[in-house]
N, C-alpha and C positions, 0 to 999 in steps of 0.2 A: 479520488483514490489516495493521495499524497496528503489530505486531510485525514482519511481514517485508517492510515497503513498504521499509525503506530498504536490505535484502537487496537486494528485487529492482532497486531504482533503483543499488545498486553494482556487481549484473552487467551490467545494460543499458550500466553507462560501462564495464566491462571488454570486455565484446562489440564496443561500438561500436569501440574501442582496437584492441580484435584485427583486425577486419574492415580497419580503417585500412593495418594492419601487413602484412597478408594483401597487402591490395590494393598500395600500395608496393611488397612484395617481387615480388610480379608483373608490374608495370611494369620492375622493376633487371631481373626476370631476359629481360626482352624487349629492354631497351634493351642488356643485354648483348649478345644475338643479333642486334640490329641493329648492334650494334660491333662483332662478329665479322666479319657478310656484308659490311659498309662495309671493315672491312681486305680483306676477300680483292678483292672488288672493285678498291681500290686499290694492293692490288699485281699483283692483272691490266694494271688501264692501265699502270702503271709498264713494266709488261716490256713492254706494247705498246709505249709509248714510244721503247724502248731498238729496237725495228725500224722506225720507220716512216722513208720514202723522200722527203718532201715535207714544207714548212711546212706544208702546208693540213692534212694527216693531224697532223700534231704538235700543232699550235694545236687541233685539234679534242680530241685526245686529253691535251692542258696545261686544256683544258676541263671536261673529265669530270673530269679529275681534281681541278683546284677544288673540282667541285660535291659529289664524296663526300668529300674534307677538309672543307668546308661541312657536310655533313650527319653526318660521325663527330665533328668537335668540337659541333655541338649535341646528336649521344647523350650523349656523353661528360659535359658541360655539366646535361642531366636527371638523368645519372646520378650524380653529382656531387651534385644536388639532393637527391636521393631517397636518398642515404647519409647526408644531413646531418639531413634529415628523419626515418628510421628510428633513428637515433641518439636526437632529439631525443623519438620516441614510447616507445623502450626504460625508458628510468625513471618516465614517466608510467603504463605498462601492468603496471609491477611496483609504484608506489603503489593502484594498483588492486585490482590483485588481493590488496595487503595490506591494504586497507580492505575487502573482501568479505570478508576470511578473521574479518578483526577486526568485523565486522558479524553474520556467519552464526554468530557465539562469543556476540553479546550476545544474538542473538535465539534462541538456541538456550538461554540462560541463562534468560531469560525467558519462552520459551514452557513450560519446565518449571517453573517458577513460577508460571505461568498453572494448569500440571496439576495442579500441589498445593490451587491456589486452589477450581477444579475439584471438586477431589474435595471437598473440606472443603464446597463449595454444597452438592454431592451430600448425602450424611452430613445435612447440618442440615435439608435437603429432606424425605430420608425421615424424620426425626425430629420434622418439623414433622407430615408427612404422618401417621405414628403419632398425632401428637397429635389432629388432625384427627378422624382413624378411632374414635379414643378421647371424644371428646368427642359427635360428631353423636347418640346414644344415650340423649344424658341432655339432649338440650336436646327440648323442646314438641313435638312431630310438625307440628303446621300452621306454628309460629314459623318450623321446620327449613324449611318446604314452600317458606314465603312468600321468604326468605331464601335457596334454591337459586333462585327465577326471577329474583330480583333478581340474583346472582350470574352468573347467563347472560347478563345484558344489560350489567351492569358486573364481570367477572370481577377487576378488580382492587381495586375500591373500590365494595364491594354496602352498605355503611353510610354515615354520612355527621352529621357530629358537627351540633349544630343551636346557633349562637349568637345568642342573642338570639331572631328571629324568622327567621333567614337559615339556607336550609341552607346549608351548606358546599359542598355537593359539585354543586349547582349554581347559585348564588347566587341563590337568588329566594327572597321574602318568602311564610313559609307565614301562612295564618290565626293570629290567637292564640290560642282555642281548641284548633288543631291542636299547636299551640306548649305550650299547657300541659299538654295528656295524655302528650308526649312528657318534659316535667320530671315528671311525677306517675310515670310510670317504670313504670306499671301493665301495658300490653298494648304490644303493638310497633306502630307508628307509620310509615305513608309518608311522604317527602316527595309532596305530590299532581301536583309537576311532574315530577321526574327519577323518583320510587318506592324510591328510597335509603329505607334504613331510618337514622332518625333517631334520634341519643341527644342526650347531654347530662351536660358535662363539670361533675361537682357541686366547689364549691368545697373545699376543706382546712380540715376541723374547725377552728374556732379554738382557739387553746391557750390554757387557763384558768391564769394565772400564782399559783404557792402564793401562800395567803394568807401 
């Protein structure tokens, strides 16, 4: 998802872009047809003009034809607008679509890099898991038993190192007693609060410098 978020955040502005362009070009090609019907219109009244009998018919018919001169210079005027406009979308919808193409390249770079990654978990997974299968055999029958319940209730962290008097792995103070059979190293050991099995990291032999 974090590989192709910024994929899909580059078509959503390409789409949005399109849908823009769409929409404008649907508006030019209507405002075209209404500056078709406005000329034929006006050159209807026009010839009407050229026959009427009366000021009153004239003045009436100098009227109309005002108001569609009125209404084909404001098609004209949107249309005008919307060619300025479509212009101004054309090289915005063409960095777009070049920033998706160069987007869909990285993450396509990546997410096969992710596959290799992938496998190679795979691979050390089951080689961990071998080791696993290979060892469970040779360790105590009851140590195994006590260590598979622990594992079900903490599948990722069923041990839990013991410093000082503190387990680790839930910080609470065991008994000292409990604290020294776990350094004596003898039989395996609960934590009595969390039931982590408890070890104990032994210091680094000192080195004895040549006489």
């Amino acid at each position: 998802r974090e590989i192709e978020a910024p994929v899909v955040e580059a078509q959503q502005a390409l789409d949005a872009l399109t849908s823009t362009i769409e929409e404008r070009q649907t508006q030019r090609r209507a405002g075209d047809r209404d500056v078709a019907a406005s000329q034929q219109r006006l050159t209807k009244f026009r010839q009407q003009l050229m026959a009427v009998t009366n000021s009153r018919e004239y003045e009436a018919v100098q009227h109309e034809i005002a108001t569609v001169e009125a209404e084909l210079k404001s098609r004209e005027d949107q249309t005008i607008t919307l060619l300025f406009e479509l212009d101004d979308l054309a090289p915005k919808a063409e960095d777009a679509r070049r920033v998706l193409a160069e987007r869909k390249d990285a993450a396509g770079v990546s997410l096969a890099g992710l596959a290799d990654e992938t496998q190679r978990h795979r691979l050390e997974l089951a080689a961990l898991d071998g080791s696993i299968a290979a060892l469970r055999p040779t360790v105590d029958a009851a140590a195994l038993a006590t260590y598979d319940r622990t594992a079900k209730r903490y599948p990722r962290f069923a041990v839990a190192e013991l410093k000082g008097d503190l387990c680790v792995g839930c910080n609470v103070k065991i008994r000292p007693m409990l604290a020294s059979e776990v350094r004596r190293g003898e039989k395996i050991v609960q934590c009595e609060n969390c039931t982590r099995l408890l070890y104990v990291v032994k210091p680094p032999a000192a080195v004895v410098p040549p006489a």
